[in-house]
C-alpha positions in Angstrom: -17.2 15.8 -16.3 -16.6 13.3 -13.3 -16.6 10.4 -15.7 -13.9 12.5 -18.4 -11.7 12.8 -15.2 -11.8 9.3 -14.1 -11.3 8.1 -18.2 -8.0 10.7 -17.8 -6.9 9.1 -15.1 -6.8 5.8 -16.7 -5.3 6.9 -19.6 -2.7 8.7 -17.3 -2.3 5.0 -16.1 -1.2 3.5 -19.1 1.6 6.6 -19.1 3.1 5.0 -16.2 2.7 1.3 -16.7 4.0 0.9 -20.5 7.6 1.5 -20.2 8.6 -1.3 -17.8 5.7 -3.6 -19.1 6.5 -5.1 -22.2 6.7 -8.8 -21.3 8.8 -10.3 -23.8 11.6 -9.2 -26.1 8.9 -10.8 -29.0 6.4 -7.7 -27.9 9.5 -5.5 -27.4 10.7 -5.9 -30.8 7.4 -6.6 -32.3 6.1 -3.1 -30.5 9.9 -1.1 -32.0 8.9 -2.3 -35.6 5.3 -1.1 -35.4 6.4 2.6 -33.6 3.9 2.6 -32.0 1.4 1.1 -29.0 -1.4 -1.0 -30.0 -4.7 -0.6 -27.8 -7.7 -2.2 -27.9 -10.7 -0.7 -26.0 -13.6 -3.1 -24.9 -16.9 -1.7 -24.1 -16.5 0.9 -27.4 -19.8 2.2 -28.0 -20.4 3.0 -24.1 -20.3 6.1 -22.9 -17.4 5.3 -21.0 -16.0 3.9 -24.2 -16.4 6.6 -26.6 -15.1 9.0 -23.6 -11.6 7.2 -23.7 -11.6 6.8 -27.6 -12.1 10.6 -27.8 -9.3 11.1 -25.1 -6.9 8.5 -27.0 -7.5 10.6 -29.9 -6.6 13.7 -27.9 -3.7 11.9 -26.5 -0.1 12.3 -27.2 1.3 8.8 -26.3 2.5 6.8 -30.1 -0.9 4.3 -30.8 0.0 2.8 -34.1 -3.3 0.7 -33.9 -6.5 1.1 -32.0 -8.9 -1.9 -31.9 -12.3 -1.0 -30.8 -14.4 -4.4 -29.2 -18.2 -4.4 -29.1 -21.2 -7.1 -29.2 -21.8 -9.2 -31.9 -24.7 -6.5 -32.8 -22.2 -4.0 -33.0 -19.6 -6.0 -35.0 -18.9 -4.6 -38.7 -20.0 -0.9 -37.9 -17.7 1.7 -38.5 -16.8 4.4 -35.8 -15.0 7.5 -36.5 -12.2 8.2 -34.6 -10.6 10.9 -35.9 -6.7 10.8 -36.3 -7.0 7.1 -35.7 -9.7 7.6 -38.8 -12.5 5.1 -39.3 -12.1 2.2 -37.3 -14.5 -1.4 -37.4 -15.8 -2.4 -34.5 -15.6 -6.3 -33.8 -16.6 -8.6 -31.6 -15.4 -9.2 -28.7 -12.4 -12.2 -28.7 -10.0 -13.4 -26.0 -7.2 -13.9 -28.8 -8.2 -10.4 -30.3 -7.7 -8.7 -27.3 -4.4 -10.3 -26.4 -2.8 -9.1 -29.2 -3.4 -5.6 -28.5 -0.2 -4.0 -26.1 -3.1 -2.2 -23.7 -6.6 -2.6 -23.5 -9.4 -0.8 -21.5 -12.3 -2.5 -20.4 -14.7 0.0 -20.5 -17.3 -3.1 -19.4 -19.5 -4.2 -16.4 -18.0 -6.2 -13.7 -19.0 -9.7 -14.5 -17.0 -9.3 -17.6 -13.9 -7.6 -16.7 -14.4 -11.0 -13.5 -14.1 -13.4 -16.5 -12.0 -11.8 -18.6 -9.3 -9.5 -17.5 -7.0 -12.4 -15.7 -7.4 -14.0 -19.4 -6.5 -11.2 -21.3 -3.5 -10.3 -19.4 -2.0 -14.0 -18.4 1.2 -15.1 -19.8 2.4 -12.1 -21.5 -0.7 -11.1 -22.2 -1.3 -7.0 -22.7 -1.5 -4.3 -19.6 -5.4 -4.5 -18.7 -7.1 -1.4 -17.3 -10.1 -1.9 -15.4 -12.7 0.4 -15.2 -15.5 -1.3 -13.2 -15.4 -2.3 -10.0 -14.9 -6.0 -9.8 -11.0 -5.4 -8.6 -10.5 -2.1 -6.8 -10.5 -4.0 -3.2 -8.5 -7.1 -5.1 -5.3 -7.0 -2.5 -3.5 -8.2 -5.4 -4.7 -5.5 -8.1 -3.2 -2.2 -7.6 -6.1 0.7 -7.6 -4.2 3.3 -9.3 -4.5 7.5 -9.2 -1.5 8.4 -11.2 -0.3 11.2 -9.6 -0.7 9.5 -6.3 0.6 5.9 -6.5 1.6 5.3 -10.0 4.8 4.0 -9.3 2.2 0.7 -8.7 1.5 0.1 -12.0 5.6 -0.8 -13.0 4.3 -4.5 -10.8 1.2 -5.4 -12.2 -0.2 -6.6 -15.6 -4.1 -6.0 -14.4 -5.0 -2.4 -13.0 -7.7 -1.2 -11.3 -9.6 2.1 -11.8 -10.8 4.2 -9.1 -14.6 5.4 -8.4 -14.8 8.8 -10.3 -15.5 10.8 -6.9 -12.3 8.7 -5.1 -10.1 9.8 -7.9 -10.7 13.6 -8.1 -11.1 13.9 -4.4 -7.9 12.3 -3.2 -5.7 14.4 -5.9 -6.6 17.1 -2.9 -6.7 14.6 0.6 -3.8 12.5 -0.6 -1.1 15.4 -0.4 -3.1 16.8 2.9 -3.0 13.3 4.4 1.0 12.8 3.4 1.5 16.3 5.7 -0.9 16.4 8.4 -2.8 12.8 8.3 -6.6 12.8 7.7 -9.1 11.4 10.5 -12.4 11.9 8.9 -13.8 13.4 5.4 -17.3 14.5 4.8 -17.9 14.6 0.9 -21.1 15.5 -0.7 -20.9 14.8 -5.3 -24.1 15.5 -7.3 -23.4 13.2 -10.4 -24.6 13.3 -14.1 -27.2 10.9 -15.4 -24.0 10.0 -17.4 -23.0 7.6 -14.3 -25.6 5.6 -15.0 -24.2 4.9 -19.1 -26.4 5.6 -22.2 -29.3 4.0 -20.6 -29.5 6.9 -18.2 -28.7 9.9 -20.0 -31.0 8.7 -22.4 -33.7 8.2 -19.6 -32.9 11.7 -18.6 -33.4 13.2 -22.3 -36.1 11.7 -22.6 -37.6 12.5 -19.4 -37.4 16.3 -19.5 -38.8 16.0 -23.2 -42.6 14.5 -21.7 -42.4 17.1 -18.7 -41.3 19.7 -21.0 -44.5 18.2 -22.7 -46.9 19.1 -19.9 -46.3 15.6 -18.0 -46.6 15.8 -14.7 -43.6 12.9 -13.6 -41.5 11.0 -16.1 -41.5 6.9 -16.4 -38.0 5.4 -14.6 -36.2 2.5 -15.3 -32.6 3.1 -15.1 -33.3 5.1 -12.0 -34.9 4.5 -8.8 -37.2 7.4 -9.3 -38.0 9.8 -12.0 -34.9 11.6 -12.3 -35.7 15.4 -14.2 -35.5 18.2 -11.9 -34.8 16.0 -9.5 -32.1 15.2 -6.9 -32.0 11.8 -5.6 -29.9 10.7 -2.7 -29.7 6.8 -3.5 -27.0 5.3 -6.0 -26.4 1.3 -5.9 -27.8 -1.0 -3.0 -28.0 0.0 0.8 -25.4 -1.5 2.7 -25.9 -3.0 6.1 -24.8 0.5 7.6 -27.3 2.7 6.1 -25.1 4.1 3.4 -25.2 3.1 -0.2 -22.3 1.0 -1.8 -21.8 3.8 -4.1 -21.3 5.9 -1.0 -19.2 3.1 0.7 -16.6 2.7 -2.4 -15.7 5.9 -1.7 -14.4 5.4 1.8 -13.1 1.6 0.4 -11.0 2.8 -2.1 -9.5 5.7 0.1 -8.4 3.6 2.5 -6.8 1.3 0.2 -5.1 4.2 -2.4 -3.7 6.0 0.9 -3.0 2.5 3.1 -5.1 3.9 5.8 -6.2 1.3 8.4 -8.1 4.0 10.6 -11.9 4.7 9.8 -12.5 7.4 6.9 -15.7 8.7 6.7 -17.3 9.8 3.9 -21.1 10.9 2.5 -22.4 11.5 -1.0 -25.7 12.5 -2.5 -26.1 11.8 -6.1 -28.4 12.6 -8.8 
């Protein structure tokens, strides 16, 4: 559910940054002949992916084409995708993906590092960024719609939020605007489904050989078995004890509410 939230919220993104963002009155008129958007998702068969594909397709907003951008293993498959109907997945190409009007990168970080200033240079499309590699960027705007969309009417790249940053600050932002905020103590339990396909599968699998009679479950994806389990450790431990995952939460709040002042925060994930 915290990953569906986050995937709304960058779709919400791309609600406030098309109107102003067409970069050339080529696209303009190129975009008012088509009558529609043309997005391009890379990172597809994810589980991120499919989650914004599915919300596209639940979507509103005029998308008169949808390109879908996998690994060459992937290229030539068809996806369903409903009113958008069945749509083949290609490879991943720079030239490809610049001639879409959006795209999501639905990708790891070293990608969206080589790639997303490509994608969007010189009149390039709107890039939304759902790894990490530019949330702290001073130059990339980290973006909760309802909070500081107005943002995205500047920038070509955006960035996404951390799923727990996003749905937590649609409460703290309008407590900080009124009162100001000193400290926040936040405890998330998060789905397998953080980890991708890779964990959920681990997961499934998991319960399946202690459904079995097993008495643990092999890990991989995780740093220990994770069925019936609650493990407080998500990313790498940070000098200060806590884990990055834990840290980007207190990162990004700073930064979306342009607090200087330490804000605390604490998760526990499993």
């Amino acid at each position: 559910m915290m990953r569906a939230l986050a995937v709304l919220g960058l779709w919400a993104s791309v609600a406030h940054a098309l109107v102003p963002r067409r970069a050339s009155l080529a696209r303009r008129m190129t975009m008012m002949a088509d009558g529609g958007i043309k997005v391009g998702v890379a990172g597809a068969t994810g589980a991120v992916g499919v989650e914004i594909v599915q919300c596209l397709e639940k979507s509103k907003l005029a998308v008169d084409d949808l390109r879908l951008f996998g690994s060459a293993r992937s290229a030539g498959k068809e996806q369903d995708c409903g009113r958008f109907g069945s749509v083949t997945l290609e490879e991943f190409d720079l030239e490809r993906a610049r001639s879409c009007d959006v795209i999501f990168l639905a990708v790891g970080g070293d990608f969206s590092v080589e790639y997303a200033n490509k994608i969007c240079a010189d009149g390039g499309p709107v890039v939304i960024d759902n790894s990490s590699a530019f949330r702290m960027d001073k130059d990339v705007p980290l973006v909760v719609p309802e909070i500081n969309g107005k943002l995205c009417k500047k920038a070509k790249l955006l960035a996404n939020p951390n799923c727990t940053t996003a749905i937590a600050l649609m409460a703290l932002a309008p407590l900080h605007k009124a009162f100001g905020i000193k400290r926040v103590i936040m405890s998330t339990y998060q789905a397998a489904s953080g980890a991708g396909a890779a964990g959920m599968a681990e997961l499934t699998d998991g319960v399946n050989e202690m459904a079995a009679g097993a008495s643990t479950a092999p890990n991989e994806v995780f740093a220990h078995p994770l069925p019936f389990n609650v493990i407080p450790h998500i990313d790498k431990f940070q000098e200060n004890g806590y884990t990055k995952e834990e840290m980007k939460v207190t990162w990004e709040t700073r930064k979306i509410l342009e607090v200087s002042q330490d804000l605390s925060s604490a998760r526990i994930g499993s």
